[in-house]
FIPAGU-616121 format. One record per residue (C-alpha): residue number from 1; residue in one letter; x, y, z. Coordinates in Angstrom, 1 decimal. Example, Ala and Ser with C-alpha at 12.3 -4.5 7.8 and 13.67 -1.06 7.14 Angstrom:
<atoms>
   n res     xx     yy     zz
   1   A   12.3   -4.5    7.8
   2   S   13.7   -1.1    7.1
</atoms>
This chain:
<atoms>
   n res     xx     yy     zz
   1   X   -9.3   11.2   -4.1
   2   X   -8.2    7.6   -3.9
   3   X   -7.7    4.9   -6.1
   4   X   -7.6    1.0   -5.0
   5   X   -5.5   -0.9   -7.3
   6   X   -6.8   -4.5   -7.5
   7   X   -4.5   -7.6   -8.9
   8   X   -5.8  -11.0   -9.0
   9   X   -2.5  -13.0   -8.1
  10   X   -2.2  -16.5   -9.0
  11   X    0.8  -18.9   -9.9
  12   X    2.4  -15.3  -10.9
  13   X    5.7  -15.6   -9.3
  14   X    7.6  -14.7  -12.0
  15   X    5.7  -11.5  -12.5
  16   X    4.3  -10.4   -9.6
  17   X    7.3   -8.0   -8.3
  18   X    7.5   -6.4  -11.7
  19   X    3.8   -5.4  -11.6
  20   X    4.0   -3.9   -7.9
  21   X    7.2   -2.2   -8.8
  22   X    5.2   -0.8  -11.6
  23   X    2.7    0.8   -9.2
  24   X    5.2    1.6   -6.5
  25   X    7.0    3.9   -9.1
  26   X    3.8    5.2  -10.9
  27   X    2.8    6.3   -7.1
  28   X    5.4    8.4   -6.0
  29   X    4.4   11.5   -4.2
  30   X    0.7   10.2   -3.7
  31   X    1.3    7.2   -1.6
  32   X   -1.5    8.3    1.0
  33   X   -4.0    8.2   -2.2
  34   X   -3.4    4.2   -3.4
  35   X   -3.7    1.5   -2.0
  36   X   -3.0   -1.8   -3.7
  37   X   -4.8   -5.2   -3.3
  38   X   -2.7   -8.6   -4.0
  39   X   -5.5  -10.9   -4.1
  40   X   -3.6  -14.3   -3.9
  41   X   -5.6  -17.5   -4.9
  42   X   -4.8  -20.6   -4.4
  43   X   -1.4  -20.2   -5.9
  44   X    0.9  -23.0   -5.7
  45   X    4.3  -21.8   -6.4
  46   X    5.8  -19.2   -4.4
  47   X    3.1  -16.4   -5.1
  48   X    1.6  -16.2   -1.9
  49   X    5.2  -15.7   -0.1
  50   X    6.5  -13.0   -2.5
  51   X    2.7  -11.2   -1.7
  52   X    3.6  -11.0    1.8
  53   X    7.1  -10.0    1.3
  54   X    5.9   -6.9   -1.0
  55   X    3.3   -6.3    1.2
  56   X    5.8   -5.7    4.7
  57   X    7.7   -3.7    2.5
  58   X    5.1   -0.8    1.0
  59   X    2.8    0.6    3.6
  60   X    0.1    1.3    1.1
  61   X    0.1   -3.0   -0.3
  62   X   -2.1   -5.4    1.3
  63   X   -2.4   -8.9    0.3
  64   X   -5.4  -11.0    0.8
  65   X   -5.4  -15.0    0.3
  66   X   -8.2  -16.5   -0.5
  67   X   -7.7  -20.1   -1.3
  68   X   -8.6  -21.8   -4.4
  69   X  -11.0  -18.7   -6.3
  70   X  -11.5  -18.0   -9.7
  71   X  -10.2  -14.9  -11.2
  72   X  -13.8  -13.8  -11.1
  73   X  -14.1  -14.6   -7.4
  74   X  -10.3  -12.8   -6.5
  75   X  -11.5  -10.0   -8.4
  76   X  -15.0   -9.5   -6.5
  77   X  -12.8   -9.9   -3.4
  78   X  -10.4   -6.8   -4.6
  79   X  -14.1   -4.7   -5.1
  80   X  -15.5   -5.3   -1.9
  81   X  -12.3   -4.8    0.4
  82   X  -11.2   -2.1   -2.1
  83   X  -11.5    1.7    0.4
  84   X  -10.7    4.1   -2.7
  85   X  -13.3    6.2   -4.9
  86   X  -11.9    4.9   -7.8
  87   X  -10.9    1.3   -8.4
  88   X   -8.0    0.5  -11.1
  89   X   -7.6   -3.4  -12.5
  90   X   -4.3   -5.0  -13.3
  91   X   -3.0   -8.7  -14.2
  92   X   -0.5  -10.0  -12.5
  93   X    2.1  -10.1  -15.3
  94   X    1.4   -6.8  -16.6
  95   X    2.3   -3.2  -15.8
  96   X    1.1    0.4  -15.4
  97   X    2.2    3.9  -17.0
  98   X    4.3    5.8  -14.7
  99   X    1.6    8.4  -14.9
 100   X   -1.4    6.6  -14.9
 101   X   -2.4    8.4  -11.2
 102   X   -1.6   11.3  -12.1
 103   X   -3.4   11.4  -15.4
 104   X   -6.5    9.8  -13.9
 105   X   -6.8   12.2  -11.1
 106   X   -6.7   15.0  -13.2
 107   X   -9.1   13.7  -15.6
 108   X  -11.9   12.8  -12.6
 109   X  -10.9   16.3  -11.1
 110   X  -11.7   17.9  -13.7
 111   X  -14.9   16.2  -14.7
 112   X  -16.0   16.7  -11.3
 113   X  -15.5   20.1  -11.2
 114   X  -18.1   20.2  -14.0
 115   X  -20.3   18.0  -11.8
 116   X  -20.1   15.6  -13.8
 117   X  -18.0   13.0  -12.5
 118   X  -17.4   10.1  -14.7
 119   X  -18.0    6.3  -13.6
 120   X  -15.5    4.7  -16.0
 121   X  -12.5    6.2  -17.4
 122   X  -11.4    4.1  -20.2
 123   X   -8.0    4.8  -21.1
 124   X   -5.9    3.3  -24.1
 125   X   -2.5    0.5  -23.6
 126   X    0.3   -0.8  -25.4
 127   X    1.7   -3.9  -25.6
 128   X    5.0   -4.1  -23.5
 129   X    7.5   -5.2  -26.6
 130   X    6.2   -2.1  -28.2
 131   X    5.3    0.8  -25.7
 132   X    5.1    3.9  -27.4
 133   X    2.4    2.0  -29.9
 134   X   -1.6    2.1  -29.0
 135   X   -3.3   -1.3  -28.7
 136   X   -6.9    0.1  -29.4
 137   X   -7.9    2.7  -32.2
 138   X  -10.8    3.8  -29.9
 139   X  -13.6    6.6  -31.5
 140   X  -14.0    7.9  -28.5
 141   X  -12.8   11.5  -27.5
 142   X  -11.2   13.3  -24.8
 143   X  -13.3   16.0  -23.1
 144   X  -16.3   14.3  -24.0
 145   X  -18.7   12.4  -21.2
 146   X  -20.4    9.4  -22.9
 147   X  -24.2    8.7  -21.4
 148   X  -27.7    7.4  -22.7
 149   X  -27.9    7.3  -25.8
 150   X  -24.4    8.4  -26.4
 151   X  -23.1    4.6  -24.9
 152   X  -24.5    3.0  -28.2
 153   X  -21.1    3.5  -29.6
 154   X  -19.4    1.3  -26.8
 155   X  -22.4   -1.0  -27.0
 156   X  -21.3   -1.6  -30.6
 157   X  -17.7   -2.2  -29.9
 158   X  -18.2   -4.3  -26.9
 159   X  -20.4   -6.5  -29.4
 160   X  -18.4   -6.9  -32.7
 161   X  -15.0   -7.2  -31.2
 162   X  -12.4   -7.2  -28.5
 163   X  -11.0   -3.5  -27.9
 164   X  -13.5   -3.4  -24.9
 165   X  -13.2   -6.5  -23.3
 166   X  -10.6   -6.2  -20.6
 167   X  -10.9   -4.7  -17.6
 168   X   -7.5   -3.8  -16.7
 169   X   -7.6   -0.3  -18.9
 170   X  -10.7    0.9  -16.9
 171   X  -10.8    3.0  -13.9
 172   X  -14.1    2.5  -12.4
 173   X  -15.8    4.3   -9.6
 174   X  -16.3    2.2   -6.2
 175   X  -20.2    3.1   -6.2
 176   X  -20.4    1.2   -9.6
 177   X  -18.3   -1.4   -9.1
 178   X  -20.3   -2.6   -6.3
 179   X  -23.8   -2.5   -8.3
 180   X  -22.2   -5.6  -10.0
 181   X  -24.1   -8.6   -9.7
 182   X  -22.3  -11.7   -8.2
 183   X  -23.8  -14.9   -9.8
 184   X  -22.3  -18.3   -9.0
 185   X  -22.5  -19.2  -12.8
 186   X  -20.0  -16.0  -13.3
 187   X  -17.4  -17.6  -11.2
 188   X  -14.6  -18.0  -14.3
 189   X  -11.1  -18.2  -15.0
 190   X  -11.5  -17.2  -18.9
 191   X  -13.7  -14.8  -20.5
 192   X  -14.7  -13.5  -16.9
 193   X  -13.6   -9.8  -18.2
 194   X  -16.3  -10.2  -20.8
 195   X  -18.7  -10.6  -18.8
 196   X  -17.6   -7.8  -15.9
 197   X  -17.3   -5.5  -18.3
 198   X  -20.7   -5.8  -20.6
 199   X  -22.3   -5.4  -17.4
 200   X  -20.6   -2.4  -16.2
 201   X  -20.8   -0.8  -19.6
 202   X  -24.3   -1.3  -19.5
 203   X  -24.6    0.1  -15.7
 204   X  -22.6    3.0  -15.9
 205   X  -24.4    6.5  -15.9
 206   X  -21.3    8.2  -17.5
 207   X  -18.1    7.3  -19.1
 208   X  -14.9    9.5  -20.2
 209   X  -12.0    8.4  -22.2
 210   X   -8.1    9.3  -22.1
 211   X   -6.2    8.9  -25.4
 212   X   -3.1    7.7  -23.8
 213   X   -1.3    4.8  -23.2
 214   X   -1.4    4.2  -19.2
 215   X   -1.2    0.1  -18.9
 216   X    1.3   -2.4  -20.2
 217   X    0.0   -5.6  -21.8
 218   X    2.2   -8.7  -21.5
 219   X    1.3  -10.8  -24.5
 220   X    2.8  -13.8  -25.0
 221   X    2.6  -17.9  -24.4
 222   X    4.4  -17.4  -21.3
 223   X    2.1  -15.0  -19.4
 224   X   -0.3  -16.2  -17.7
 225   X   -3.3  -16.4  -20.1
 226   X   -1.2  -18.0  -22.4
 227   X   -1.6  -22.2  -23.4
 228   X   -3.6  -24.6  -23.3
 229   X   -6.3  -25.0  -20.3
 230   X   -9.3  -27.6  -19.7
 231   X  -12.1  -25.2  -19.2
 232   X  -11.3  -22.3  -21.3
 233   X  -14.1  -22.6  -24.1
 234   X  -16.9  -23.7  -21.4
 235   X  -16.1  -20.6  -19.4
 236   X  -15.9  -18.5  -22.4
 237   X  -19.5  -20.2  -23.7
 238   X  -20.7  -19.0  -19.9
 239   X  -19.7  -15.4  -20.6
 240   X  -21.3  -15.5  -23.9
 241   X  -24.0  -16.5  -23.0
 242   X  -24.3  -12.9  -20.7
 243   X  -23.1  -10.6  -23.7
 244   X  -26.0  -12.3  -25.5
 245   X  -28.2  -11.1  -22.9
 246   X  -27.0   -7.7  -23.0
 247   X  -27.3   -7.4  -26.4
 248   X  -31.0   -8.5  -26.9
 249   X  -31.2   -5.4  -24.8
 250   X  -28.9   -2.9  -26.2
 251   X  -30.1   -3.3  -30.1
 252   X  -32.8   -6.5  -29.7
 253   X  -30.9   -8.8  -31.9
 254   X  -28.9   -6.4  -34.0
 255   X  -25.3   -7.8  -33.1
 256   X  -26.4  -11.3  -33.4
 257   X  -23.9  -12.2  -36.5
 258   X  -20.6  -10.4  -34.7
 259   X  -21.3  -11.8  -31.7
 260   X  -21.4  -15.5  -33.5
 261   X  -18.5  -14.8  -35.1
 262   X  -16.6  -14.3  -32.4
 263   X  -17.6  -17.3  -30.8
 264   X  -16.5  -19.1  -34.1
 265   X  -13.1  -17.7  -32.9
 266   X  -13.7  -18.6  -29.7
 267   X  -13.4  -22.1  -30.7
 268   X  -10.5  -21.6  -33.6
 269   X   -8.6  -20.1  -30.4
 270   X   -9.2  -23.1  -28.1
 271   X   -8.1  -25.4  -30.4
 272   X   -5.2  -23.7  -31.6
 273   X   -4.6  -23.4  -27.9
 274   X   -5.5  -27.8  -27.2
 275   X   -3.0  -28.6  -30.8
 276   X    0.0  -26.7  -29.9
 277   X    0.2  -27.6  -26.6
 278   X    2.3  -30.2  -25.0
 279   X    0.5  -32.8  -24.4
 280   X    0.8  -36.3  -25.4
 281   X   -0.6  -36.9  -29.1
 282   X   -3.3  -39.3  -27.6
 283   X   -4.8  -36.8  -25.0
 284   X   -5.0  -34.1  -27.9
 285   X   -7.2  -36.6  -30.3
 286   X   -9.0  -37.3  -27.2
 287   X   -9.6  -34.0  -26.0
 288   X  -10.1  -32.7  -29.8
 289   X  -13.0  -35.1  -30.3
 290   X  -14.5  -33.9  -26.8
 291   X  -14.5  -30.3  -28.1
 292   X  -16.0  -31.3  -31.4
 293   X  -18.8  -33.0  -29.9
 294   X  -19.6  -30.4  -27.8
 295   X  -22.9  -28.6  -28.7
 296   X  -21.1  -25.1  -29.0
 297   X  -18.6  -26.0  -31.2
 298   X  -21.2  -27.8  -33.3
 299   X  -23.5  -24.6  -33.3
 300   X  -20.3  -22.3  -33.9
 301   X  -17.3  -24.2  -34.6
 302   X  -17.1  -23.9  -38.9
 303   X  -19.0  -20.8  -39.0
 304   X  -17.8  -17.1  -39.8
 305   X  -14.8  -15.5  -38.3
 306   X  -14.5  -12.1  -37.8
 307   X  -12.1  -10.0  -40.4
 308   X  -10.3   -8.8  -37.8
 309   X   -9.2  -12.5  -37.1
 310   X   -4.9  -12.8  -36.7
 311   X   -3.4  -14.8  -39.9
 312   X   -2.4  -17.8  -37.1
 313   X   -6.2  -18.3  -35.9
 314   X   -7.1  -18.2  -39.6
 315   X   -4.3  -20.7  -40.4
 316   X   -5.8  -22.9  -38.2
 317   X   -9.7  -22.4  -38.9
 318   X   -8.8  -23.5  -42.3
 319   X   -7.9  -27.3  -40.9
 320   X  -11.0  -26.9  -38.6
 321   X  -13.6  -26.3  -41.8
 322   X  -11.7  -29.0  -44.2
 323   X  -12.5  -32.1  -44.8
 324   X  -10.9  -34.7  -42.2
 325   X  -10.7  -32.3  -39.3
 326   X   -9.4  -34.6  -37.2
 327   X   -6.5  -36.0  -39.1
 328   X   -5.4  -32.2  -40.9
 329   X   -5.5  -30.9  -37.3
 330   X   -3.2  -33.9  -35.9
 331   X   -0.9  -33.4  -38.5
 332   X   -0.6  -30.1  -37.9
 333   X    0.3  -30.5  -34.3
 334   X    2.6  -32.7  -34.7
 335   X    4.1  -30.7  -37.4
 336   X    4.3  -27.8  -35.2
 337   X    5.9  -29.7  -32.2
 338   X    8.8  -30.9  -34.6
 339   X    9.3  -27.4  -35.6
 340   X    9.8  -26.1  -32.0
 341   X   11.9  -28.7  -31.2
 342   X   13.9  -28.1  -34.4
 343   X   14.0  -24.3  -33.2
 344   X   15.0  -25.3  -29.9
 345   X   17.9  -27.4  -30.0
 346   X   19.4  -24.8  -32.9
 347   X   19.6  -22.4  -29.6
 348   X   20.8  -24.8  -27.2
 349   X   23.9  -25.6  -29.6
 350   X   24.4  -22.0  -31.0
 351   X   23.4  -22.3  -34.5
</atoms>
């Protein structure tokens, strides 16, 4: 059995050794069963370089470049060069368990040995400032294989909330993987993993679960979904707009309200991301009036958002909905700048 590891790799210089280390260490003694995919695109920092130095020095790393890609594009390219039965996904400033090979190998062993080989194995991860702690309080079970009718349960999560979303604590099976559709309109840098994985939930024939922690999570404003980028609520409106289509199908309508709820947050995160960014006051207003008029954050901008919302995304839905959004929100950027620079110069001079 072999497993392709596939990393999308761009402008991750800072990261990208760490990650490959990662898998170097969690391959040990099954180096002739992985093989790892750096798919660089259209990095411009040293990215590209430090592929192709990682890549002379592990037999079983290959690095492709692609050019300027999206993440969705990069990824597609990992699928269809990827040779192993199983396909894992990882982000370029992230990490796997020591164990994850091991542990998924066993699992699909013996599954298969049942004849009933699973074509996802979901597995649970921790963020890396707190590894021993589980990120996701899945339902599912161990020893269980999850198909027809018994999928309405990740039909429901994948709806209503986030726990499902990524792709990176999947291991999926290369015959899957390769009955997804590739659709210009997918092509995304944000929100892509929403879409990938709605439609390989829905396509799968059988799905197993591990209740461990096998994948490290960088989450912070440094990594590399972190700030403020141009395109990030279009391309998460795009994504949407196929979870809205798998829904009418998976309950005709029932998940309707969650789903526009979270795209109520889906706004509240992209301008949260747009105000405490660092761009000059005048592009902000400018850019903040440009997301206001657009006609999905009319439609979803003040509506509902989800309980499970973090206290800073609620903070900053409560300028959104109040009177003068405009000016509240302004003041709040500006409020928060002077408060980083505030923090920052206390740490330059020891304070």
């Amino acid at each position: 059995m072999k497993f392709s590891v596939i990393v999308p790799v761009h402008n991750a210089e800072k990261y990208i050794s760490e990650a490959t280390s990662s898998i170097v260490k969690a391959a040990e003694g099954m180096e002739n069963s992985i093989e790892v995919l750096l798919i660089e695109n259209g990095s411009t920092d040293r990215s590209g370089y430090i592929c192709g130095e990682l890549a002379n020095r592990f037999p079983f790393v290959k690095t492709v470049h692609m050019g300027p890609a999206s993440a969705y594009d990069a990824r597609q390219e990992g699928i269809k060069r990827a040779a192993g039965d199983y396909l894992v996904f990882m982000d370029a400033d992230d990490a796997v368990a020591p164990g994850i090979f091991t542990e998924l190998q066993k699992a699909a062993s013996k599954y298969e040995r049942k004849g009933k080989r699973p074509e996802i194995i979901l597995y649970n991860a921790a963020e890396m400032s707190t590894p021993e702690s589980k990120m996701f309080p899945f339902p599912f079970k161990e020893g269980k294989i999850y198909s027809g009718d018994g999928k309405k349960k990740f039909y429901e999560i994948m709806c209503s909330g986030d726990m499902l979303n990524a792709m990176w604590n999947k291991c999926i099976g290369k015959e899957l993987a390769g009955r997804i559709e590739e659709t210009v309109n997918r092509k995304l840098n944000y929100g892509e993993d929403l879409l990938q994985t709605a439609e390989i939930i829905d396509k799968a024939k059988s799905i197993a679960y591990l209740d461990r922690i096998l994948y490290f999570y960088r989450i912070n404003e440094e990594g590399l979904t972190g700030g403020y980028h141009e395109n990030f609520m279009e391309n998460q409106e795009k994504a949407f707009e196929v979870l809205d289509d798998y829904a009418k199908k998976w309950a005709k309508g029932g998940f309707t309200e969650v789903i526009n709820e979270r795209k109520t947050l889906t706004c509240t995160i992209s301008m949260k991301k747009l105000i405490y960014s660092d761009l000059p006051f005048s592009e902000i207003k400018r850019k903040m009036k440009e997301m206001m008029g657009s006609d999905f954050y009319k439609e979803y901008g003040k509506g509902k958002l989800p309980s499970w919302a973090s206290e800073e995304d609620a903070y900053v839905y409560r300028y959104q909905v109040a009177g003068m959004p405009v000016l509240r929100l302004m003041l709040l950027s500006r409020k928060t700048r002077l408060k980083s620079r505030i923090k920052a110069r206390i740490r330059k001079n020891g304070i």
